[in-house]
DRENNU-632255 format. One line per 2 residues: number of its first residue (from 0); their letters; for each residue x, y, z of N, C-alpha, C. Coordinates in steps of 0.001 Angstrom, whole numbers. Example, Ala and Ser with C-alpha at 12.3 -4.5 7.8 and 13.67 -1.06 7.14 Angstrom:
BEGIN
0	as	13190,-5690,7800,12300,-4500,7800,13200,-3300,7800 ~ 12850,-2250,7080,13670,-1060,7140,12900,30,7870
***
This chain:
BEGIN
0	xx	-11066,55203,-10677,-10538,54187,-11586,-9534,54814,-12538 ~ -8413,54374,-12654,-7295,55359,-13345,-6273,54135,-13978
2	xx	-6416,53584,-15220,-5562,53112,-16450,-4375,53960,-16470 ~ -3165,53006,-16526,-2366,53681,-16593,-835,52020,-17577
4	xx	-192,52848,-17964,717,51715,-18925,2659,51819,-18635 ~ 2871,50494,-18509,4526,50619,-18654,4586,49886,-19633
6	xx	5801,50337,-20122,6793,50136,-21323,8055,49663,-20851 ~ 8455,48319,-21180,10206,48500,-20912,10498,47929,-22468
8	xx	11383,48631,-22806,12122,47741,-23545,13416,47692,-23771 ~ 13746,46289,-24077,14963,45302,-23694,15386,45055,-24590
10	xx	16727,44498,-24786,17403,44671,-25741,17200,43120,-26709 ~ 16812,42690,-26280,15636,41504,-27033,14425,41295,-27354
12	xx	13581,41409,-26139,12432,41366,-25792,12097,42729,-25428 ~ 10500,43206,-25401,10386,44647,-25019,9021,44002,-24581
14	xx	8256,44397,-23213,7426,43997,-22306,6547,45407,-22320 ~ 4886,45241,-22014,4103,46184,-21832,2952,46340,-21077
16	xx	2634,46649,-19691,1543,46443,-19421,273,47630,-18841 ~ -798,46788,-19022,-1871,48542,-18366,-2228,47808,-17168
18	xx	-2261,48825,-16070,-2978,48577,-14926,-3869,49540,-14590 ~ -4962,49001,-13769,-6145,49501,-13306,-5554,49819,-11860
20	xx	-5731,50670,-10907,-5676,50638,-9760,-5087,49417,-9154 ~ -3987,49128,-9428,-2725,48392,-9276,-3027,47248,-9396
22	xx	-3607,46579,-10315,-3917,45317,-10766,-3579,45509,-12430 ~ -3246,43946,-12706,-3071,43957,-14183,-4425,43558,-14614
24	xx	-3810,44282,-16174,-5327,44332,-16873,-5118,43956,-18405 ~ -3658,44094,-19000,-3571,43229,-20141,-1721,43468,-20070
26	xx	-940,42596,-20779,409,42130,-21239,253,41877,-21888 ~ 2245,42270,-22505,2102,41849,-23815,3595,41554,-24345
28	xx	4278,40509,-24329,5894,40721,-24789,6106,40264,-26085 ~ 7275,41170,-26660,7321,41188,-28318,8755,41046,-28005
30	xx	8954,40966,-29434,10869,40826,-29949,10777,42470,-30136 ~ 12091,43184,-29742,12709,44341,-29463,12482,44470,-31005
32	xx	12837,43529,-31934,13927,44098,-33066,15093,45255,-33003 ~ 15145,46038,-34265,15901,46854,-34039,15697,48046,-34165
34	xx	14061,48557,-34374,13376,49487,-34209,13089,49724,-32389 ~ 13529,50612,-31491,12897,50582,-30347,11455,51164,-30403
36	xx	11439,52491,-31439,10223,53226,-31460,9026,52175,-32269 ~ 9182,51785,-33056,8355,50816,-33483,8165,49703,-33133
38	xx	8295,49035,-32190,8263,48030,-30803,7687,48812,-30046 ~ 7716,49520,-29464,7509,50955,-28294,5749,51110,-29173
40	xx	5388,51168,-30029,4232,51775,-30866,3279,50500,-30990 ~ 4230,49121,-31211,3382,47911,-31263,2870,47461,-30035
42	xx	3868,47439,-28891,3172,47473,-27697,2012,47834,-27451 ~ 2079,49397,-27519,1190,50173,-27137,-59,50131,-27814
44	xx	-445,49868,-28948,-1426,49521,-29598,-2129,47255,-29342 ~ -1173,46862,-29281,-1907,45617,-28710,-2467,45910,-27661
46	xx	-1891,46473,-26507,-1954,46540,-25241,-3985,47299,-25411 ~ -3566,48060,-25755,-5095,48966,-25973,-6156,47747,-26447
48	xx	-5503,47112,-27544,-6598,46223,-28236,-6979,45465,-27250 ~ -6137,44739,-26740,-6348,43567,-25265,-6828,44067,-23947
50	xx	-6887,45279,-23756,-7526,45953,-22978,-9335,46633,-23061 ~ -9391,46660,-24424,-10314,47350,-25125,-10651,48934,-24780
52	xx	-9124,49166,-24426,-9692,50982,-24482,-8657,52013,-25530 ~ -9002,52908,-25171,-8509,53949,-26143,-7329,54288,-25475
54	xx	-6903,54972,-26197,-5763,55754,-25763,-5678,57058,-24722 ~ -6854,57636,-25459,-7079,58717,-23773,-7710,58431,-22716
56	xx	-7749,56643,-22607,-8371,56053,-21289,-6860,56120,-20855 ~ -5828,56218,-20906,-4504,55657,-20373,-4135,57409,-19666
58	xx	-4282,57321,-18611,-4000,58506,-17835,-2361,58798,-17675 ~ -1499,57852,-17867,-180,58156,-17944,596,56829,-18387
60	xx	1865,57271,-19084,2440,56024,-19319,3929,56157,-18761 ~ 4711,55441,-18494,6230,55211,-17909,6930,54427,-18280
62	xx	7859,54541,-19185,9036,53808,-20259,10113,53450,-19068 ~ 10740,52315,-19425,11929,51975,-19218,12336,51023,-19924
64	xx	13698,50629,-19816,14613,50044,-20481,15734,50797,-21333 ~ 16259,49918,-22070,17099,50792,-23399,16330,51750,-24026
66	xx	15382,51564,-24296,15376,52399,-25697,14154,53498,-25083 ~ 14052,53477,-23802,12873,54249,-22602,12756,55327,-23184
68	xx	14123,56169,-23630,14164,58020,-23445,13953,57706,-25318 ~ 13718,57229,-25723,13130,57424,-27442,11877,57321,-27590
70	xx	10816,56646,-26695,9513,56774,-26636,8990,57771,-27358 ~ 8194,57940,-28030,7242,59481,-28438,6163,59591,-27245
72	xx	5876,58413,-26866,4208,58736,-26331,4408,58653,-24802 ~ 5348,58838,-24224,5317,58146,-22744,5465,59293,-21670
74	xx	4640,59636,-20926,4799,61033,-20255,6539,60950,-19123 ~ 7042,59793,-19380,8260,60011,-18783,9081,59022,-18669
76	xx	10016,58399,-18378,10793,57414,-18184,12354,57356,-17254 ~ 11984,56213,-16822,12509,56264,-15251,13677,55288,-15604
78	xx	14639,54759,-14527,15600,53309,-14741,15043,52233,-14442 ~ 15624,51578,-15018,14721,50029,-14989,15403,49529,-13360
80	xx	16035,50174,-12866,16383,49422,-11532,15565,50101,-10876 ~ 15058,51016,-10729,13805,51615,-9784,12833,50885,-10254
82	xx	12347,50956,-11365,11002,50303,-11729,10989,48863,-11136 ~ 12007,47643,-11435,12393,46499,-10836,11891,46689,-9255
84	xx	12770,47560,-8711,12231,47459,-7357,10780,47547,-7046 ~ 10235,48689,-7707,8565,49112,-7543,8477,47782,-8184
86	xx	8110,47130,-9127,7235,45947,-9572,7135,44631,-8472 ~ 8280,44502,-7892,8602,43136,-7037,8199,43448,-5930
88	xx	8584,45134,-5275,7705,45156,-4277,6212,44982,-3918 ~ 5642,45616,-5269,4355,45579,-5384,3630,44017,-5296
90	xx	4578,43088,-5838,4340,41962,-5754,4476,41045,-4775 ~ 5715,41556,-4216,6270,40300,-3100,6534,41825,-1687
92	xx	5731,42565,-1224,6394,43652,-126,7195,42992,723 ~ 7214,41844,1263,7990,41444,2054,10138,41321,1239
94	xx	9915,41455,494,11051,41412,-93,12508,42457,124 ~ 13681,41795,204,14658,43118,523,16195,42859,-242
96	xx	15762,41857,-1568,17233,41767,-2049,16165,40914,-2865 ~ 15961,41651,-4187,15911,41202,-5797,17529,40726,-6549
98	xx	17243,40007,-7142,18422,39028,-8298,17545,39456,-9810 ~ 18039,40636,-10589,17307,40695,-11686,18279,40205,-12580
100	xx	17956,39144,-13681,18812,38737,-14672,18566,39597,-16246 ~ 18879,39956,-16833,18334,40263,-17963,19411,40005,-18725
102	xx	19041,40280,-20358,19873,39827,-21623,21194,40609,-21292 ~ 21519,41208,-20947,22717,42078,-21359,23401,41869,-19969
104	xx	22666,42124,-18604,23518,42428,-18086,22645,42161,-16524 ~ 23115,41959,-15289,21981,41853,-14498,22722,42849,-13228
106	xx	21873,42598,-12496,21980,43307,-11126,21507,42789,-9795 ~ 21316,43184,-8663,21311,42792,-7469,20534,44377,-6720
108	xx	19358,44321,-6352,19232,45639,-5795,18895,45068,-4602 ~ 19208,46265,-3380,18426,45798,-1280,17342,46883,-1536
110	xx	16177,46652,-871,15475,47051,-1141,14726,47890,538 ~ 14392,48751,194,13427,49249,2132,12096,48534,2013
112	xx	11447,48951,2735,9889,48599,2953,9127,48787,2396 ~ 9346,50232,1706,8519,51034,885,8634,50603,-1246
114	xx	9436,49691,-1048,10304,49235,-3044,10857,50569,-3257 ~ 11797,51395,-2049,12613,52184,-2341,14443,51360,-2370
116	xx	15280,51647,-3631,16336,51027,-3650,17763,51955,-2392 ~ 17955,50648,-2216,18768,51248,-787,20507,51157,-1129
118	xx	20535,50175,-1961,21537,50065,-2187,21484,48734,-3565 ~ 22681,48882,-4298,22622,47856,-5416,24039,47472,-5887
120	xx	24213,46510,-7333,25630,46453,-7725,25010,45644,-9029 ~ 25784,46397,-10091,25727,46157,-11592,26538,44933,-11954
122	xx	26326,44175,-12739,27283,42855,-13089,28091,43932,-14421 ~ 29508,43457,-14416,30188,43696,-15217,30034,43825,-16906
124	xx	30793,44249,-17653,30436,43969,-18710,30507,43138,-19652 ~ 30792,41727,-19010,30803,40572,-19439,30275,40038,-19508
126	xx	29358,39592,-20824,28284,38623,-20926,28192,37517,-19949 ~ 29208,36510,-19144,29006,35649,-18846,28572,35656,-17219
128	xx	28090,37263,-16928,27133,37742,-15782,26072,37765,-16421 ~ 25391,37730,-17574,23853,37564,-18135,23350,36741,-18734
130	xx	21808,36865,-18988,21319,36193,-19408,21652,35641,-20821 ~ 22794,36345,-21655,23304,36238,-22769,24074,35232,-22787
132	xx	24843,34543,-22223,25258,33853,-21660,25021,32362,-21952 ~ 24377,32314,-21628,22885,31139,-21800,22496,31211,-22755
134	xx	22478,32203,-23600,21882,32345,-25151,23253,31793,-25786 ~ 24133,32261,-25413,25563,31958,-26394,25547,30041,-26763
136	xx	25327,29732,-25113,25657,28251,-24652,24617,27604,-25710 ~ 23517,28177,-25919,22377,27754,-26148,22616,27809,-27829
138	xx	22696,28551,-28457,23061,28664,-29866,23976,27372,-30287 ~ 25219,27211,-29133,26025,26109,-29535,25697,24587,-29739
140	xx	24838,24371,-28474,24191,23063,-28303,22803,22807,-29308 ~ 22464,23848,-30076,21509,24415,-31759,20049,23663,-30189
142	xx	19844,24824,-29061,18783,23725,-28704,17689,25620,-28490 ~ 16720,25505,-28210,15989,27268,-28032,16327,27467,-26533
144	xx	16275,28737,-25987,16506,29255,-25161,15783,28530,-23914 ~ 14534,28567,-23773,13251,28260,-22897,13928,26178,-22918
146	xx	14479,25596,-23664,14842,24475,-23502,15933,24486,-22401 ~ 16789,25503,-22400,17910,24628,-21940,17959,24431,-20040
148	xx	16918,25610,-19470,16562,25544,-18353,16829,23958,-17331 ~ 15628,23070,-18250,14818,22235,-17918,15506,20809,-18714
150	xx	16350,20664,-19296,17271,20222,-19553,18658,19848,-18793 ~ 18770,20848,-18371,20099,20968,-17323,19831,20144,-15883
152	xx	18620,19703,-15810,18143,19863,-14365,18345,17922,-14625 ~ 18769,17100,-16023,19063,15819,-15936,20203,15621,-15952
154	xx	21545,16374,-15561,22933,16379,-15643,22811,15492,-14410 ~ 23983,14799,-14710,24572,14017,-13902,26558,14608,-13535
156	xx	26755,14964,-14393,28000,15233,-13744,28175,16511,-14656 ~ 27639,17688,-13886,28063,19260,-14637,29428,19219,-14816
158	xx	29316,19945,-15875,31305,20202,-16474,31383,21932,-15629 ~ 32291,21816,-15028,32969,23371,-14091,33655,24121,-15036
160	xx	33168,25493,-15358,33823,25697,-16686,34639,26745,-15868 ~ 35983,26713,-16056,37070,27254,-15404,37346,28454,-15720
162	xx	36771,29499,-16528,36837,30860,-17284,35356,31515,-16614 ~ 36319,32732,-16437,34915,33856,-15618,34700,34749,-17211
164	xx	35145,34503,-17974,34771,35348,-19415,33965,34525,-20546 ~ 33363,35270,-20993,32275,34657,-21870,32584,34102,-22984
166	xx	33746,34688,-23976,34292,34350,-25000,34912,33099,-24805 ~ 36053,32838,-23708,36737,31673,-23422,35644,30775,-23095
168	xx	34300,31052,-22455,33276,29819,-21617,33249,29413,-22792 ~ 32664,29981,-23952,32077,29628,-25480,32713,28670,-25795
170	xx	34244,28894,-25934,35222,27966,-26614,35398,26956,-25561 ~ 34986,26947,-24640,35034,26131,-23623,33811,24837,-23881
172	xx	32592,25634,-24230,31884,24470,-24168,31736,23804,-25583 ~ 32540,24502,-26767,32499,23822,-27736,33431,23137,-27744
174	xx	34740,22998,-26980,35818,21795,-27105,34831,20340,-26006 ~ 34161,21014,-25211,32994,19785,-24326,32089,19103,-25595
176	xx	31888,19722,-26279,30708,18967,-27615,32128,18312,-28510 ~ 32870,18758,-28396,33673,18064,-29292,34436,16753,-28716
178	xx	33914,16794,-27121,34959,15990,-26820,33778,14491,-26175 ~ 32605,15224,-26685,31507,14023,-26629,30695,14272,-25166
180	xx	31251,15467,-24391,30184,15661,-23184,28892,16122,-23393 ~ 28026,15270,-22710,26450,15592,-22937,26401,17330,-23170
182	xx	25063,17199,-23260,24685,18769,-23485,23728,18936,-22065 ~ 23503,18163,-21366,22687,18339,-19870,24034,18823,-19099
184	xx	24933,18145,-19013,25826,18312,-18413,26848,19629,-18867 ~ 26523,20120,-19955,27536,21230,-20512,26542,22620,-19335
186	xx	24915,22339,-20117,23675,23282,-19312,24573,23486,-18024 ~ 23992,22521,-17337,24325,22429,-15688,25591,23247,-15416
188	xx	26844,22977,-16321,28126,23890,-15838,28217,25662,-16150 ~ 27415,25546,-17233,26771,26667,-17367,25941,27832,-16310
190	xx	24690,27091,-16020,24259,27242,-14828,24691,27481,-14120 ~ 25741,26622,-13902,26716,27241,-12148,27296,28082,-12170
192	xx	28272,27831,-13502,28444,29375,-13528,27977,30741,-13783 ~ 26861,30641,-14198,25843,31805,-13924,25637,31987,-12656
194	xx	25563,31021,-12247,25211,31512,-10906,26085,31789,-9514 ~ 27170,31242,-9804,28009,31765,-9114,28722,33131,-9498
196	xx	28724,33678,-10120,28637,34987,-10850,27547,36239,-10253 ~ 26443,35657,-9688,24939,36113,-9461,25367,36022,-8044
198	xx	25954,35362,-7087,25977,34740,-6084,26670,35874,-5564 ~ 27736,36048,-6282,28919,37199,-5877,28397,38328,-6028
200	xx	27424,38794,-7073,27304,40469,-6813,26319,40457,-5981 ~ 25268,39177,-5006,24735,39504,-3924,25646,39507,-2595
202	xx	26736,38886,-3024,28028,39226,-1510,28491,40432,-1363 ~ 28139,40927,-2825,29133,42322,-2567,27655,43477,-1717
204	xx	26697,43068,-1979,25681,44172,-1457,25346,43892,-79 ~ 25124,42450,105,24823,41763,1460,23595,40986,1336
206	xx	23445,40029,1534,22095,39325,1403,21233,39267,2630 ~ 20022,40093,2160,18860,40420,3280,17637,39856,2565
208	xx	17210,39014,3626,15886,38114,2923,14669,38445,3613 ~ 13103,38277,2932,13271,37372,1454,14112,38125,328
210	xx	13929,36875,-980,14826,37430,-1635,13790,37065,-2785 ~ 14206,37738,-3934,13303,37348,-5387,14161,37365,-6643
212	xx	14035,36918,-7737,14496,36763,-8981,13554,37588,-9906 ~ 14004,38114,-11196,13271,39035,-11886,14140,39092,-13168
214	xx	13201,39528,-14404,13859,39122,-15590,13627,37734,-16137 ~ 14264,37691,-17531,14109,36521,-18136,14753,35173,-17173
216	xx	15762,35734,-16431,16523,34582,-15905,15420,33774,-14845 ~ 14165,34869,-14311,13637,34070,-13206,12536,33092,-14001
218	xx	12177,32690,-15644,11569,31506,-16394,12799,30580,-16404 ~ 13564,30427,-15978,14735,29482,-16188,15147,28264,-14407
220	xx	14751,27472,-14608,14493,26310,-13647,15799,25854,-13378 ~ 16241,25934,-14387,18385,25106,-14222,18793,26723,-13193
222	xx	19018,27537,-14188,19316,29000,-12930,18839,28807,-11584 ~ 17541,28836,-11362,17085,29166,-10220,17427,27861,-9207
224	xx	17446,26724,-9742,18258,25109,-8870,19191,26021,-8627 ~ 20701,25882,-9381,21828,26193,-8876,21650,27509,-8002
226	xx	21138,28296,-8050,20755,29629,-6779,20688,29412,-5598 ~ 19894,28343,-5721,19198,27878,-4104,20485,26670,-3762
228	xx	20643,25949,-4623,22249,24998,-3944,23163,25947,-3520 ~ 23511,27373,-4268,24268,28056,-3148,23704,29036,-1961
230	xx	22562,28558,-1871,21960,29344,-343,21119,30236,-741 ~ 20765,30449,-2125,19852,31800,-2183,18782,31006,-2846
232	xx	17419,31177,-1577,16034,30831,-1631,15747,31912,-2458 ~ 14494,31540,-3499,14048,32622,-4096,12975,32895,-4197
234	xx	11659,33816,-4421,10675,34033,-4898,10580,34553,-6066 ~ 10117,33516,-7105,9901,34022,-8397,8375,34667,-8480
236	xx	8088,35833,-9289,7201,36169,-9950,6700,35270,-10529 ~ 4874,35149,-10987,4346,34591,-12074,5418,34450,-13325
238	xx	5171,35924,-13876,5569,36091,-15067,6614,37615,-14628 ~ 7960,36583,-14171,9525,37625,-14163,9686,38328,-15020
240	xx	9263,38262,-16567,10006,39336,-17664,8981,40397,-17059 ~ 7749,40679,-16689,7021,41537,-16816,6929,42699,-15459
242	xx	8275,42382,-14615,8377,43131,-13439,8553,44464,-13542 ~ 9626,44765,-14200,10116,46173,-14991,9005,46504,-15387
244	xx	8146,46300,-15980,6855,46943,-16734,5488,47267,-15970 ~ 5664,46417,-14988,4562,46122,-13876,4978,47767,-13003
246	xx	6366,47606,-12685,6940,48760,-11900,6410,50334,-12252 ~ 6941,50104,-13561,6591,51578,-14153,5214,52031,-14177
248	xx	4444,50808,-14776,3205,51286,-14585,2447,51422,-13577 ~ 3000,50651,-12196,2700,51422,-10583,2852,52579,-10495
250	xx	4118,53210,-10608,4916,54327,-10764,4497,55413,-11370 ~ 3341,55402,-12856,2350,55996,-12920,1375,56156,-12383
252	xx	866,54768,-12030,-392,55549,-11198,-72,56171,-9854 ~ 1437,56331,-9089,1207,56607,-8498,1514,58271,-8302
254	xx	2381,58642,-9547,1751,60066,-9725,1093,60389,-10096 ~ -333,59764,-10670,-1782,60467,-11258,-2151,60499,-9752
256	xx	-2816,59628,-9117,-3034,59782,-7880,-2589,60580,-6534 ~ -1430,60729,-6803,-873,61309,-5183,-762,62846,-5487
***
């Protein structure tokens, strides 16, 4: 029996979990703030509480994300695109092309048999490849994040927002509020274009199925519609933010063990 813990943290959110012999055994997601080490410390102490063990029950721990290599307590830390792969495999093995969305920035990894990464492609550095994106849109329309998903999904006629840049989409969808277009319908153009954005850095790798979503983007119902209208079936995780964290902490146990 061998406890073991991942850490990711994100540049919003920071995710934590312990597993027992590759089962979960407690989670836990917090706001990043702007402390990583003190997020990194709160984790780690709920996680124990919700677990009810100590700290030298935790045979190893494995950081990722941003703020991974600042850890004090973590016997190591890996990339969150390896860990991604280990978590989804662990979850879905049949899988060979993850769609991870996250706040900043997302990616596309192919995956082998084993949740070894075979090949991948980074989205640019333009917000309007991430999940930020959606936060921007979302700030404008004053509606919370987790709303605008499920919202979007009553558009009747999405607005096509004609800018692949995030700054211009912005000003884009605030001349749409100004010009009296719904806010379902602003979502929805949004959406598409997220996702046609998402669509393209799986053309550039090759799409080999099944396929899965991961990250905040895979709680989002408007995203994952427009995915599948352009051909990409998906398998979401239970709980997508917690893949990265799930990963790492495989990833430990599987060097205590081997």
């Amino acid at each position: 029996m061998v406890y073991c813990m991942g850490i990711d943290i994100g540049s919003g959110t920071s995710k934590g979990v312990i597993t027992k012999d590759g089962k979960l055994e407690a989670y836990i997601l917090l706001p990043s703030g702007i402390n990583y080490k003190v997020a990194a410390q709160k984790l780690r102490d709920e996680l124990l509480m919700q677990a009810g063990l100590a700290i030298d029950d935790i045979a190893s721990t494995i950081s990722t994300g941003h703020g991974a290599d600042i850890i004090p307590f973590n016997n190591k830390h890996v990339a969150d695109m390896l860990c991604c792969a280990k978590g989804i495999s662990h979850l879905f093995p049949s899988v060979r092309t993850v769609i991870d969305v996250q706040r900043q920035s997302s990616q596309v990894i192919k995956l082998d048999g084993k949740g070894l990464v075979t090949d991948f492609v980074i989205s640019d550095m333009c917000a309007s490849g991430s999940g930020c994106f959606l936060e921007v849109i979302a700030n404008i329309l004053q509606l919370e994040l987790k709303e605008i998903g499920a919202l979007s999904l009553k558009s009747e006629n999405p607005v096509i927002f004609t800018t692949g840049c995030a700054v211009f989409g912005e000003s884009e969808a605030i001349s749409r509020v100004a010009e009296g277009i719904s806010k379902e319908d602003i979502l929805a153009g949004v959406h598409l274009a997220l996702a046609g954005k998402l669509a393209a850095l799986v053309e550039k790798v090759g799409l080999e199925k099944p396929c899965a979503i991961s990250g905040g983007g895979g709680l989002n119902v408007g995203l994952i519609k427009k995915l599948e209208e352009l051909g990409l079936h998906l398998l979401v995780p239970p709980q997508p933010q917690l893949v990265n964290a799930l990963g790492a902490s495989i990833m430990a146990e599987e060097q205590v063990t081997n």
